[in-house]
C-alpha positions as CSV (number, residue, x, y, z in Angstrom):
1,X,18.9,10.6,-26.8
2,X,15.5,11.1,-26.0
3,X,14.9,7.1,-26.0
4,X,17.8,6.9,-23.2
5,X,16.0,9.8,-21.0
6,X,13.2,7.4,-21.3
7,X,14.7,4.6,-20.5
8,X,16.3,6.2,-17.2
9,X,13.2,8.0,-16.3
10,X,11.3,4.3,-16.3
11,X,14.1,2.8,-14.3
12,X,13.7,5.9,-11.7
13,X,10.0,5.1,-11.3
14,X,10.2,1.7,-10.8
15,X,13.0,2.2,-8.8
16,X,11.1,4.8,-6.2
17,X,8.2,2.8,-6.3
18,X,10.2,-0.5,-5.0
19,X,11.7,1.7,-2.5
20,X,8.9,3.5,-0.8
21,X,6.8,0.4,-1.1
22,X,9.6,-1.6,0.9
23,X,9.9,1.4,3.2
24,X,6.2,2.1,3.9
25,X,5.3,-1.5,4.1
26,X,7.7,-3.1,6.2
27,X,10.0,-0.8,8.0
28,X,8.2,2.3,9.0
29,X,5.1,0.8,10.6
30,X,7.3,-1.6,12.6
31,X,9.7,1.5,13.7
32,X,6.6,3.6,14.9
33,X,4.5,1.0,16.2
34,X,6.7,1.5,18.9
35,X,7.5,4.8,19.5
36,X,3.6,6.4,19.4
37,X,0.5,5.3,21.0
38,X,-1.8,3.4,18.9
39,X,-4.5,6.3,18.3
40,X,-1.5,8.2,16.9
41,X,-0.3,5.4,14.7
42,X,-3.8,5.5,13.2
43,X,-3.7,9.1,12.4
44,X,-0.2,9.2,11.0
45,X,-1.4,6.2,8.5
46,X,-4.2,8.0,7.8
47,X,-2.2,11.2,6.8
48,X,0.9,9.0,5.0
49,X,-1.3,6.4,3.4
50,X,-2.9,8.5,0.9
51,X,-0.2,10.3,-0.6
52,X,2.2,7.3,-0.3
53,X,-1.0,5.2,-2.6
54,X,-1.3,8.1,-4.8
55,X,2.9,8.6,-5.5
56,X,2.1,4.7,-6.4
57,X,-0.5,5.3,-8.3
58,X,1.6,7.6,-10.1
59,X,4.3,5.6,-10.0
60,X,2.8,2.8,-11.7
61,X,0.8,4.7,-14.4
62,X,4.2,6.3,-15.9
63,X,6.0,2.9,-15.5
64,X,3.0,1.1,-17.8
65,X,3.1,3.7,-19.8
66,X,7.0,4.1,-20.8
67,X,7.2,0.2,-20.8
68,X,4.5,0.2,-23.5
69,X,6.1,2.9,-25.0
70,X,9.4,0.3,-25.4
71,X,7.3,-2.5,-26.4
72,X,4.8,-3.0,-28.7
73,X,1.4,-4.9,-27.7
74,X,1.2,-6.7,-31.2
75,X,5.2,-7.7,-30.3
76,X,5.3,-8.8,-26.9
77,X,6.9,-12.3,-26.4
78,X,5.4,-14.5,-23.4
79,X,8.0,-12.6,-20.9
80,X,7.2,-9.2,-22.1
81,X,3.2,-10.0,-21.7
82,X,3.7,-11.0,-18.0
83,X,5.4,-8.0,-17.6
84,X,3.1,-5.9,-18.8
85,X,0.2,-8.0,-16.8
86,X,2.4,-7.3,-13.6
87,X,2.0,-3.4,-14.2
88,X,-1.1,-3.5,-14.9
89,X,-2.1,-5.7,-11.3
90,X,0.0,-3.3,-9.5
91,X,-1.6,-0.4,-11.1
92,X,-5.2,-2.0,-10.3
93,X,-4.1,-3.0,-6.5
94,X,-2.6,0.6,-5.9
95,X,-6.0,2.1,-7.5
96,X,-8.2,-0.1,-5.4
97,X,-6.4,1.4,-2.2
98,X,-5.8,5.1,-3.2
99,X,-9.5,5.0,-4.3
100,X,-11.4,3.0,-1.8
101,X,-9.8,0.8,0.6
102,X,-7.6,3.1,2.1
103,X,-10.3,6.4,2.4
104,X,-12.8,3.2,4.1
105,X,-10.2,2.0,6.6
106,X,-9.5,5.3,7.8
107,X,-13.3,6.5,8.0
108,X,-13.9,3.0,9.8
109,X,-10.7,3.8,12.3
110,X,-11.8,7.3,13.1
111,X,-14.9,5.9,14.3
112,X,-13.3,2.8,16.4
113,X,-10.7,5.6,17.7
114,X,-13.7,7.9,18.9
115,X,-15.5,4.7,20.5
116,X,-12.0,3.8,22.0
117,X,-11.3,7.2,23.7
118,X,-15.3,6.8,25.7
119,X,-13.3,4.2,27.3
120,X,-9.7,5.7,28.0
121,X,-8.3,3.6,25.4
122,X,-6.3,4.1,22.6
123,X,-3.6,6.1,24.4
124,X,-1.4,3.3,25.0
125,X,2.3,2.6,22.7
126,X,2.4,-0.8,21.3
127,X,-0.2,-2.9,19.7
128,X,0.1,-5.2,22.7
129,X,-1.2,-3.5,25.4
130,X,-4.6,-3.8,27.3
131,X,-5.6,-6.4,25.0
132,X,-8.1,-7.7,27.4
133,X,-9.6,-4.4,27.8
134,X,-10.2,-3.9,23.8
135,X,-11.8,-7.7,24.0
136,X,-14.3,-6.7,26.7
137,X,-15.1,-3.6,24.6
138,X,-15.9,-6.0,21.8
139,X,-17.9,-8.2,24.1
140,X,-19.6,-5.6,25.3
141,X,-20.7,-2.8,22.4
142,X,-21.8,-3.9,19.1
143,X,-21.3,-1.1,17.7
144,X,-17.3,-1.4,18.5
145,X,-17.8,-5.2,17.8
146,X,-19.1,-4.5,14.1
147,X,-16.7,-1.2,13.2
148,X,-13.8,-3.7,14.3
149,X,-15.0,-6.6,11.8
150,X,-15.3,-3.9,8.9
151,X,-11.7,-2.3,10.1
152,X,-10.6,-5.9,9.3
153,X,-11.6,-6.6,6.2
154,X,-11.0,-3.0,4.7
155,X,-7.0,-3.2,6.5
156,X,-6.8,-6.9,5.7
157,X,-7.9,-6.1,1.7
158,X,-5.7,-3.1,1.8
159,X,-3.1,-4.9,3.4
160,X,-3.0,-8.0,0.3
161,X,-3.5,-5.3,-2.4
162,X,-0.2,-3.6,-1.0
163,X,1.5,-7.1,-1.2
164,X,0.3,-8.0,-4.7
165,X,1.3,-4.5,-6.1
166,X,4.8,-5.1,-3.9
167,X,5.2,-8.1,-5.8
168,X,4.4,-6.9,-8.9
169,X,7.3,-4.1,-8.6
170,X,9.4,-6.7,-7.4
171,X,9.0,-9.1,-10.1
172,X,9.0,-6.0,-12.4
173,X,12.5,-4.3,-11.4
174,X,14.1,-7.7,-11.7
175,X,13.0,-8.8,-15.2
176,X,14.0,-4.8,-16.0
177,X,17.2,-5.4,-13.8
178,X,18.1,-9.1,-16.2
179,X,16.9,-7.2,-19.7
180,X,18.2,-3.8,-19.0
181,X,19.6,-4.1,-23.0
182,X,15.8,-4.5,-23.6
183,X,14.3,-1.3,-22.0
């Protein structure tokens, strides 16, 4: 009995994990994108990303966890090992943004937002608009210039570790979905 509560409670993890990583990554940015101005996207991210990393972070931990529980390390056929390699990326690329990338692209974006709002930008709804005014701010203030380039690499790093640990579930919930006997 206990076993099965197990074995429900790992498919419930992976299973909310899937979910709000498919929601949060590719269907709620693209709805708000639209609806708020960009300095408002920012701060929403800012507010959702860290509790949406850390769920995953959680998330992740107990699904390792009860699938080691399930399968012993000294046991594991070649399958089962990529498996548990696939948690344990996720659970790595999920730390790496709760714990840095994510707090480094928001305390880079704060300060772009505060540079962008000297020059009435920033208010605007779409990611689109008054593109040439954000290049001649980059052309013109290195400051701006340089907290952009940083922006980038932390939301493009932040951006792949989201996709690996996406892929990872992925890959994850349908080896559990083909071996559920197995769980």
């Amino acid at each position: 009995m206990a076993t099965d509560v197990l074995k429900v409670l790992h498919v419930l993890v992976l299973s909310f994990s899937w979910g709000t990583q498919l929601w949060v990554s590719f269907i709620a940015g693209f709805a708000l994108v639209r609806q708020v101005s960009r300095h408002t996207f920012g701060l929403v991210q800012s507010k959702l990303f860290p509790v949406y990393f850390h769920c995953l972070l959680g998330g992740s931990g107990v699904s390792l966890a009860l699938y080691a529980l399930h399968h012993p390390w000294v046991q594991l056929d070649w399958h089962e090992s990529l498996q548990t390699g696939l948690y344990v990326v996720a659970l790595v690329s999920v730390g790496l943004n709760a714990r840095w990338l994510g707090p480094a692209a928001t305390q880079v974006m704060v300060q772009l937002q505060e540079v962008e709002k000297e020059h009435g930008l920033g208010g605007q709804v779409g990611l689109g608009a008054q593109t040439e005014a954000y290049a001649a701010l980059r052309e013109k203030d290195p400051k701006y210039r340089a907290c952009r380039r940083w922006f980038g690499r932390y939301h493009g790093l932040s951006s792949l570790c989201n996709l690996i640990g996406f892929i990872c579930t992925t890959t994850n919930l349908v080896y559990t979905a083909l071996n559920l006997s197995t769980i």
